[in-house]
N, C-alpha and C positions, 0 to 999 in steps of 0.2 A: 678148494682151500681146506679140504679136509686132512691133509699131510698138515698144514701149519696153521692152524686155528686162532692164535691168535696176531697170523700176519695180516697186515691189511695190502690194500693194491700198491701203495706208494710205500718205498724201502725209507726202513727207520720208521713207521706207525705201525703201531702195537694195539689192540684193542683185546677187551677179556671183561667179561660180568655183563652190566647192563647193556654197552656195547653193542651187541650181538642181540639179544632179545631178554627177555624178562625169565630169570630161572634163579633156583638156590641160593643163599648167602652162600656153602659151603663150594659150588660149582663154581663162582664168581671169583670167588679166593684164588682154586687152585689155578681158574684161567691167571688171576691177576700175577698167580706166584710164576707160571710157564709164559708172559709179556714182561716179568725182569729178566727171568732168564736170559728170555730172547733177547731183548734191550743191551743185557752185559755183552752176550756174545757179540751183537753188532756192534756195540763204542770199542768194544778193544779191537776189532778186523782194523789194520793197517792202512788197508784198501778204500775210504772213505771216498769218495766221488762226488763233488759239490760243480750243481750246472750256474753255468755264471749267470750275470743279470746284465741285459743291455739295455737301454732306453731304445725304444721307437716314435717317431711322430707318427701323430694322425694328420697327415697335412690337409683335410677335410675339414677339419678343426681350427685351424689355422686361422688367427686375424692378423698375423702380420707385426703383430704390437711386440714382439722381442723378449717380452716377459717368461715364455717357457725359458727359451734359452737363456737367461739373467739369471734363473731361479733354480734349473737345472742340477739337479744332485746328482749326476754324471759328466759335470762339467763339459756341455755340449753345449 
């Protein structure tokens, strides 16, 4: 990670200053100032990529009473 310093493992998180470990007010800044950077450059890419969200049962879990599925905010 030493090309992009203040990327983190998951795209779109940005990390700089305390983050990373304990050093300088003036270090901390300049990471903070190269994590907007970064940040602008990623909101304006086009190319955005959002993974969808599906519900799963645990049917282990399961009593049968109906109530997941009533209450269900995936309308299942």
């Amino acid at each position: 990670m030493k090309l992009r310093p203040v990327d983190f493992a998951t795209d779109g998180i940005f990390v700089a200053g305390l983050a990373h470990y304990p050093k300088p007010i003036d270090e901390s800044i300049a990471q903070a100032q190269a994590a907007a950077a970064r940040l602008e450059a990623f909101l304006q890419s086009l190319n955005v990529e959002v993974e969808p969200i599906a519900s799963v049962v645990d049917q282990e879990g399961l009593h049968r009473c109906g109530m997941c599925e009533a209450n269900c905010a995936f309308g299942r």
